[in-house]
ZAVOVO-995208 format. One line per field, with one value per residue: residue number from 1; x, y negated, z negated of N, C-alpha, C in turn. Coordinates in Angstrom, 2 decimals. Layout:
<pts>
k = (NUM  ...)
n.c1 = (X  ...)
n.c2 = (Y  ...)
n.c3 = (Z  ...)
ca.c1 = (X  ...)
ca.c2 = (Y  ...)
ca.c3 = (Z  ...)
c.c1 = (X  ...)
c.c2 = (Y  ...)
c.c3 = (Z  ...)
</pts>
This chain:
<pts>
k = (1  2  3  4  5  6  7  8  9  10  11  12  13  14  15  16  17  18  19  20  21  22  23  24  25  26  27  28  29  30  31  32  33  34  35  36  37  38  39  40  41  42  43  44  45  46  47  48  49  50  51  52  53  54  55  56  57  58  59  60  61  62  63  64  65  66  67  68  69  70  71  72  73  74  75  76  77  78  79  80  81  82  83  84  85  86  87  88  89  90  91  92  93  94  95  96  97  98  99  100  101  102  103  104  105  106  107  108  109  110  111  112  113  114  115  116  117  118  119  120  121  122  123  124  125  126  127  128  129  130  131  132  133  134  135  136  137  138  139  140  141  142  143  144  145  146  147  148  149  150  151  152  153  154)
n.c1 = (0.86  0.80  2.14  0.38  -2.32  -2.53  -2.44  -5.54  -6.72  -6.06  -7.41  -9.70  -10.61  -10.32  -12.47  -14.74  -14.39  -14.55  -16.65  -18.62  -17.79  -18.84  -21.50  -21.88  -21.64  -22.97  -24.94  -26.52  -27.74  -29.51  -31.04  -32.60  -33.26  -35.25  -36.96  -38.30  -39.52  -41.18  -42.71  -43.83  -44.57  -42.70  -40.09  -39.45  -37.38  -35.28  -33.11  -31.80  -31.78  -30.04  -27.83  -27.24  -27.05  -24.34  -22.88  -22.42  -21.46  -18.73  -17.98  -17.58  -15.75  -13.31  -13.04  -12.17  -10.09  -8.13  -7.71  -6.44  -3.80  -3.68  -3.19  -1.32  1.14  1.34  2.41  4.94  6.09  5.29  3.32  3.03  3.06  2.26  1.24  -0.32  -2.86  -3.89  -5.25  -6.69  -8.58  -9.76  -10.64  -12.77  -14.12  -15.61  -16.78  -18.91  -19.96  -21.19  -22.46  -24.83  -25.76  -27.30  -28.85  -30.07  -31.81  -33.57  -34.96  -36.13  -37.59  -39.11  -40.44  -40.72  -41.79  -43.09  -43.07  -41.98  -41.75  -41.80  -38.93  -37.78  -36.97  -35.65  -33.00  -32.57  -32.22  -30.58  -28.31  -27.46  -27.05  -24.92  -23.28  -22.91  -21.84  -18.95  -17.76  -17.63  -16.23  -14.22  -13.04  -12.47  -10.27  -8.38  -8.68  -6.91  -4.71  -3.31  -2.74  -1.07  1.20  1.79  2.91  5.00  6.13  7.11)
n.c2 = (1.17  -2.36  -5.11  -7.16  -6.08  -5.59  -7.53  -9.06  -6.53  -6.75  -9.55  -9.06  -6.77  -8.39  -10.18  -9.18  -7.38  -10.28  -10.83  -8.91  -9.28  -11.83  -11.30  -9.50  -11.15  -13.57  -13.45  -10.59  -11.57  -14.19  -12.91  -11.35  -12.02  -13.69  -11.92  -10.66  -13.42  -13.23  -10.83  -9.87  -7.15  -5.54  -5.86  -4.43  -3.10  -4.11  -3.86  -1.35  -1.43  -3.39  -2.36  -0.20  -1.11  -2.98  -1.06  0.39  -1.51  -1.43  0.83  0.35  -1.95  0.04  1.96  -0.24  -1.38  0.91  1.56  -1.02  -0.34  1.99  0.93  -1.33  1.29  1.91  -0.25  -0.43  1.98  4.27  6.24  8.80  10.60  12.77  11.34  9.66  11.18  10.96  8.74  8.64  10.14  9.67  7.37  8.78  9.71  7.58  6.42  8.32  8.51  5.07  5.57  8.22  6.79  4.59  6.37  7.25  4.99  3.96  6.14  6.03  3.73  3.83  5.92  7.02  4.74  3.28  1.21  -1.67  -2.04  -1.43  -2.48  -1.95  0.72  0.50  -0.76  1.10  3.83  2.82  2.16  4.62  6.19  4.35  4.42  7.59  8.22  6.99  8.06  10.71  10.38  9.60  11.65  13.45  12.20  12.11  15.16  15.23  13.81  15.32  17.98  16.40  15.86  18.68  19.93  18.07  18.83  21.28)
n.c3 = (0.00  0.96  -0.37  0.86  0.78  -1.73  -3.07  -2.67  -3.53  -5.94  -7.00  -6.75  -8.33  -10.39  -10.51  -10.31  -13.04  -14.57  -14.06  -15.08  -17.64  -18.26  -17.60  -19.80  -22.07  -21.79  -19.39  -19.95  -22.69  -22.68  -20.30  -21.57  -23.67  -22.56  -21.18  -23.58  -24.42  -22.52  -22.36  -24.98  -26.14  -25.42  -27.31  -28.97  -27.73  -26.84  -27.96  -28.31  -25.29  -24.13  -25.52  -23.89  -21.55  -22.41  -23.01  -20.28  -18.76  -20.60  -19.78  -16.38  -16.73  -18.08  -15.88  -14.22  -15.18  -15.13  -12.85  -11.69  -13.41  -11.62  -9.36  -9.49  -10.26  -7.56  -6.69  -7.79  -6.76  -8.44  -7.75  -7.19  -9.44  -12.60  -14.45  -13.14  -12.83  -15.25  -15.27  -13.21  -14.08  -16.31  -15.04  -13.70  -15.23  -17.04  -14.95  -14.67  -16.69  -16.67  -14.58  -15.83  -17.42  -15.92  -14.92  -16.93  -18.33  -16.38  -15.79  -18.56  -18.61  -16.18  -16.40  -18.92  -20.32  -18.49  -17.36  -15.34  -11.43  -7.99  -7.80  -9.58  -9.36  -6.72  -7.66  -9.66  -8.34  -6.02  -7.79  -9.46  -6.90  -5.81  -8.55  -8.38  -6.07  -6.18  -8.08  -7.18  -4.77  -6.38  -7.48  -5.67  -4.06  -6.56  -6.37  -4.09  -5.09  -7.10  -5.30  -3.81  -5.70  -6.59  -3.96  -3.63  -6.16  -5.93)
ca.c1 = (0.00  1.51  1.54  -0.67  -3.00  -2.38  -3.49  -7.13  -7.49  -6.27  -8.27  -11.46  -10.58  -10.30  -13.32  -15.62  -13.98  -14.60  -18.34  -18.79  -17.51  -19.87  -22.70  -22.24  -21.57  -23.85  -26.16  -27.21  -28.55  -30.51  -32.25  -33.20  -34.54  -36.30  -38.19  -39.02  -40.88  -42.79  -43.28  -43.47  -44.95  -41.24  -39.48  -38.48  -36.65  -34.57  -31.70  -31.58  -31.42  -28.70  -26.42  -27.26  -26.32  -23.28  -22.08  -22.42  -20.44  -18.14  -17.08  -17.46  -14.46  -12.43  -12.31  -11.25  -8.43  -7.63  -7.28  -4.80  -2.77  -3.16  -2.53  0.66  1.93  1.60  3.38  6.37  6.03  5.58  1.73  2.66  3.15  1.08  0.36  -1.47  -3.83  -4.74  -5.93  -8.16  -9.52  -10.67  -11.92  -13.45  -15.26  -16.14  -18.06  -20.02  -20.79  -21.96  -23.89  -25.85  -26.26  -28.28  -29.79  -31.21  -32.28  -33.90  -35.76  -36.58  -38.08  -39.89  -40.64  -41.33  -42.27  -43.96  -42.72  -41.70  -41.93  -40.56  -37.49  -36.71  -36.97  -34.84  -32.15  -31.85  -31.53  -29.22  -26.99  -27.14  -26.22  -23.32  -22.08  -22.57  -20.57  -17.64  -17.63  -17.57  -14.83  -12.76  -12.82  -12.05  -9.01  -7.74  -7.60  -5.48  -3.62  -2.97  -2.14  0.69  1.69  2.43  3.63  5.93  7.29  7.55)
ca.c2 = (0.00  -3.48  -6.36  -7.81  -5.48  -5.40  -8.79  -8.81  -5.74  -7.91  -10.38  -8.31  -6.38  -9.54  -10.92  -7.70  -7.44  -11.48  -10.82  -7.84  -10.25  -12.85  -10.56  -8.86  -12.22  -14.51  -13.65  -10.11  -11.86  -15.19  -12.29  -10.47  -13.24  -14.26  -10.94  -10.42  -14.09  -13.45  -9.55  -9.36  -5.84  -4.52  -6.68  -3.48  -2.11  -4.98  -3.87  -0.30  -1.36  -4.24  -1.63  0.54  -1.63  -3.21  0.00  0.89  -2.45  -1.17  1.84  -0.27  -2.14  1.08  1.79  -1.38  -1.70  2.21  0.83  -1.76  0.27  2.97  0.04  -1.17  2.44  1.79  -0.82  0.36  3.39  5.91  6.72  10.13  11.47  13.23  10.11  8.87  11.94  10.52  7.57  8.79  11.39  8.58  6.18  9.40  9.91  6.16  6.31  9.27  7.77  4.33  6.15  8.55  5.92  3.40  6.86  7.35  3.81  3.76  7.18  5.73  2.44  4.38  7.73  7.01  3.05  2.93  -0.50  -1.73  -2.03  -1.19  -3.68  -1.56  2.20  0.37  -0.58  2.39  4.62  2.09  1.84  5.78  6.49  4.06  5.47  8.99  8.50  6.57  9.26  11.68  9.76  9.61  13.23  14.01  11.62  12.98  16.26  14.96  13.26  16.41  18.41  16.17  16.25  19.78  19.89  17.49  19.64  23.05)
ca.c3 = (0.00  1.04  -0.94  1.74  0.71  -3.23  -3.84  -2.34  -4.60  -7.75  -6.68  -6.60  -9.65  -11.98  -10.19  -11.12  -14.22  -15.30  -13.62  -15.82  -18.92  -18.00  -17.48  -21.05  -22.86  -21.64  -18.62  -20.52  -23.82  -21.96  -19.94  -22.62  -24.25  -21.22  -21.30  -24.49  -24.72  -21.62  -22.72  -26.65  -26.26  -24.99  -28.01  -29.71  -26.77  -26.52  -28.76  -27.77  -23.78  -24.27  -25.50  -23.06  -20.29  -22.43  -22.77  -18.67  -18.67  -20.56  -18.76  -15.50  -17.01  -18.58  -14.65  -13.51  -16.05  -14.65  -10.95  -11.92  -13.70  -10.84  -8.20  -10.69  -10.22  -6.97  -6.41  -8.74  -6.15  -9.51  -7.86  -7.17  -10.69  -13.06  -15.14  -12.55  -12.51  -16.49  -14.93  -12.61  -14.60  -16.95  -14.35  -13.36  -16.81  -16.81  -13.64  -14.56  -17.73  -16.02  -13.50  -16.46  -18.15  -15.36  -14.70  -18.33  -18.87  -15.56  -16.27  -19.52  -18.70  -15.44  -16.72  -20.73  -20.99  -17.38  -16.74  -14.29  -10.38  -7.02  -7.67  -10.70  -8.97  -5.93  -8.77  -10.51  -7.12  -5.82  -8.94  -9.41  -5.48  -5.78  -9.03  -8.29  -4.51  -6.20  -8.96  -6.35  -4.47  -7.30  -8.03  -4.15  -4.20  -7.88  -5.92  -3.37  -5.66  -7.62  -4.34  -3.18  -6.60  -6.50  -2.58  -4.53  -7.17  -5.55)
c.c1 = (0.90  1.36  0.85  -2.14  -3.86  -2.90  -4.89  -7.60  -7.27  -7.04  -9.33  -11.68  -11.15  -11.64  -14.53  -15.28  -14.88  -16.62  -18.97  -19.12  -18.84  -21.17  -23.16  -22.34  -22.46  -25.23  -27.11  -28.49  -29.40  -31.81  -32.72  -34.31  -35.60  -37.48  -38.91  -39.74  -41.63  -43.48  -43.19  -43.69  -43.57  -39.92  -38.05  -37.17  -35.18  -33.07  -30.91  -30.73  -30.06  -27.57  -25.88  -26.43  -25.05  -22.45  -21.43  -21.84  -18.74  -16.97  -17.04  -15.60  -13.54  -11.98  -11.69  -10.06  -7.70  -7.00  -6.47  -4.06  -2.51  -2.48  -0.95  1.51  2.18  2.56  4.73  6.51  6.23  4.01  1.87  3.57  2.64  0.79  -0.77  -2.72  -4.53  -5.37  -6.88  -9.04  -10.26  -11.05  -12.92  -14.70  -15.79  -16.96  -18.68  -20.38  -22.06  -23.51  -24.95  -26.57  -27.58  -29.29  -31.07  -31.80  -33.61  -35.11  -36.54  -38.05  -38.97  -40.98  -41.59  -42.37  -43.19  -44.15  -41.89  -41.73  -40.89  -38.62  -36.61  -36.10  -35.86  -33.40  -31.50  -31.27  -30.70  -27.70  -26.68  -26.60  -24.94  -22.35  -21.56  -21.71  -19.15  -17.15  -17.56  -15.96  -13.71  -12.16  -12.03  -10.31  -7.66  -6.85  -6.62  -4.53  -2.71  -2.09  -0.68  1.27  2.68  3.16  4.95  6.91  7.63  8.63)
c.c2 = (-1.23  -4.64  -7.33  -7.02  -5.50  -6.74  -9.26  -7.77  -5.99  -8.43  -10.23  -7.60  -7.21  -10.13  -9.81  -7.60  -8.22  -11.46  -9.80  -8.58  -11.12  -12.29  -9.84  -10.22  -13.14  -14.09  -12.38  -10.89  -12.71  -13.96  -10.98  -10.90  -13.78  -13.10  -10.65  -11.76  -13.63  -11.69  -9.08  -7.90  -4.81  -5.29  -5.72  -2.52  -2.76  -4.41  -2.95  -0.66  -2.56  -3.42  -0.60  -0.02  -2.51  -2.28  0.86  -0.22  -2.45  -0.31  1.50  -1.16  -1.02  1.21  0.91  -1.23  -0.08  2.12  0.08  -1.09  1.40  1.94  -0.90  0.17  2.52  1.05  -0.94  1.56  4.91  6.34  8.34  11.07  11.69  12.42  9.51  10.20  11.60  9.78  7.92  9.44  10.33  7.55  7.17  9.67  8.16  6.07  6.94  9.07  6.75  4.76  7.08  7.17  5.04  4.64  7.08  6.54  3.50  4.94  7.28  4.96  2.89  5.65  7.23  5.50  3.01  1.81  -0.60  -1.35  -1.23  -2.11  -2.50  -0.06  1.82  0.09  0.47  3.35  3.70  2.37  3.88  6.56  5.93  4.76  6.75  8.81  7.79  7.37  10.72  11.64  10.15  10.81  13.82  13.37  12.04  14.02  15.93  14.65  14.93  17.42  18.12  16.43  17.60  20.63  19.59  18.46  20.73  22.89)
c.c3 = (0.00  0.58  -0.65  1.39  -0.75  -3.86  -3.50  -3.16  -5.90  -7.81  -7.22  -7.72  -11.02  -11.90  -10.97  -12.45  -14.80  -15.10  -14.40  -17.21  -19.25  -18.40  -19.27  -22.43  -22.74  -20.37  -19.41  -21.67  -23.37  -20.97  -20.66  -23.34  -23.90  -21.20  -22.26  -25.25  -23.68  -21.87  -24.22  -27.25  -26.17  -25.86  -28.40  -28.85  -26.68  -27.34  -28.24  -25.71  -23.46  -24.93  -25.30  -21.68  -20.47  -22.22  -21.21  -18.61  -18.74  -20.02  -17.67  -15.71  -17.78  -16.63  -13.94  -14.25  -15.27  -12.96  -11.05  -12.41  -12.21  -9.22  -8.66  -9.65  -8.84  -6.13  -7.08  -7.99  -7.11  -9.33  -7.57  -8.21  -11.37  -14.15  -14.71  -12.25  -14.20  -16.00  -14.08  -13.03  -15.69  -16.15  -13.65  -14.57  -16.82  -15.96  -14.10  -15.53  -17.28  -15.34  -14.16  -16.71  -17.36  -14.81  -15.95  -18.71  -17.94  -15.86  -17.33  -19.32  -17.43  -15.63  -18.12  -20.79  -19.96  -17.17  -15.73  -12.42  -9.44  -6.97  -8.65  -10.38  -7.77  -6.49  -8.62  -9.34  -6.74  -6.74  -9.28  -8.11  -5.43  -6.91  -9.07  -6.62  -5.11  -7.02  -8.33  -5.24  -5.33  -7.22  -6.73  -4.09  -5.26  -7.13  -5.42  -3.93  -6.08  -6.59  -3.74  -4.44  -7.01  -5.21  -3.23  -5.40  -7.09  -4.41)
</pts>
């Protein structure tokens, strides 16, 4: 990867990251608040589902911080060693966290509560298709990784 390359994916990292930040610090709680004056019936949910979706925040950022370090290793050219198969294996557990997670909240708030609309069923499939294909990605890539790895040492 060429340092023409490596800084558009800093870039985009810190940006997702700081948008992540944002999102758990300030835009989460205002629309929380926002729902539970105009819906006082779904008050009690409010605590439970804000640290449902901080928490899918969180592991959103465990993988980012896992991509810089694995894009680091890259550019230190130490990406094909079996350190870097820790790192994906935890931005691999991170995704598939995320992606239960916006599936159980989604299944919750559709399934159990019976709120919500088509916006919220286009969501949740959205946000569960992307994290289950990049969580699928990962895992596919890992192998490879793993493979040269051992091309490598035999």
């Amino acid at each position: 990867m060429t340092s023409l390359a490596i800084l558009p994916a800093r870039i985009a990292l810190i940006a997702i990251f700081l948008g992540a930040l944002l999102g758990q610090v300030l835009i989460l709680p205002m629309f929380i608040e926002e729902t539970t004056y105009i819906h006082p019936e779904v008050a009690h949910l409010a605590t439970p589902y804000r640290c449902t979706v901080t928490a899918g925040l969180v592991f959103l950022q465990i993988a980012l911080i896992c991509f810089w370090i694995l894009i680091l290793k890259l550019r230190r050219r130490t990406f094909y060693q079996a350190s870097s198969l820790h790192w994906f294996s935890i931005a691999i557990c991170a995704a598939a966290a995320a992606t239960l997670l916006v599936l159980g909240l989604g299944i919750h708030l559709l399934g159990f509560i019976g709120a919500g609309g088509p916006g919220v069923v286009l969501a949740v499939a959205g946000g569960a298709a992307l994290g289950g294909t990049a969580t699928c990605l990962l895992v596919a890539l890992r192998g490879m990784l793993a493979s040269r790895i051992r091309k490598q040492t035999a």
